[in-house]
N, C-alpha and C positions, 0 to 999 in steps of 0.2 A: 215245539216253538211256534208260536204264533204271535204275526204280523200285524198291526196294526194300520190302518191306512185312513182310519176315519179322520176329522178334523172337528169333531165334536167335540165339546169340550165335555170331561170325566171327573172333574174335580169341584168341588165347591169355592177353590179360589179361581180356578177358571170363570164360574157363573158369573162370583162377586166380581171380579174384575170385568167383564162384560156389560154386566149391571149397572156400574159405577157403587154400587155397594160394599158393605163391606160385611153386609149380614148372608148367615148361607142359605142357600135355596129350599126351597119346600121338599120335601124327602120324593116328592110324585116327583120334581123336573131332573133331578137326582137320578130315580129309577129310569125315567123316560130315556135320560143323556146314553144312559149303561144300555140298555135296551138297542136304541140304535147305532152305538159302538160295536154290540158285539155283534150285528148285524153285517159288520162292515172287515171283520176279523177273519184275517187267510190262515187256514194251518198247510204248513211246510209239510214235506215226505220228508223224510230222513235223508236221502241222496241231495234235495234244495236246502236243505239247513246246511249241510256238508258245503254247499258252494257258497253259499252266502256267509258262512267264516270263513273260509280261505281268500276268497274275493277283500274281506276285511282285514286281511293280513294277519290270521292267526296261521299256526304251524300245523302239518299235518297231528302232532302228540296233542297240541292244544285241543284240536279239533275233535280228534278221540277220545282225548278226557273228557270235554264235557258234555259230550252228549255218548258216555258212557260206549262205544264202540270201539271196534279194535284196530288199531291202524293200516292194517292188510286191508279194511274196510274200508277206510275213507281213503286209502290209495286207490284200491278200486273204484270207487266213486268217482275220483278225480283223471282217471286214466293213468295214475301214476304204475310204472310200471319197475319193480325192485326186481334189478339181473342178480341170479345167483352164480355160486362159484362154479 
């Protein structure tokens, strides 16, 4: 999962809208905008993705579906701690 945090604009209705046009951008300011986007692009561990859903109010099974782990996993990750019998 990775973060986005730039405020460049990545689209060609961003540019236009900027511009006050409504035509799209030359393909260089295109590439340039992507260039310093991904510049600007955090990637997560596994254990910070893990927080940053739950933080969002998804469920620990939510959590483990989609980023394909196991929920013993992301309990661990979370401190969550399952008492047995």
């Amino acid at each position: 999962m990775s973060l986005s945090i730039s405020s460049v604009p990545t689209t060609a209705a961003a540019t236009a809208v900027n511009s006050g046009t409504a035509a799209t951008p030359a393909p260089q300011k295109v590439q340039q905008a992507t260039k310093a986007a991904s510049a600007d692009t955090v990637t997560l561990t596994e254990a910070q993705q893990v927080y940053q859903l739950y933080n969002q109010g998804n469920t620990v099974t939510q959590i483990a579906t989609s980023l394909s782990l196991s929920v013993d996993l992301v309990n661990n990750y979370l401190g969550i701690s399952v008492g047995g019998g």
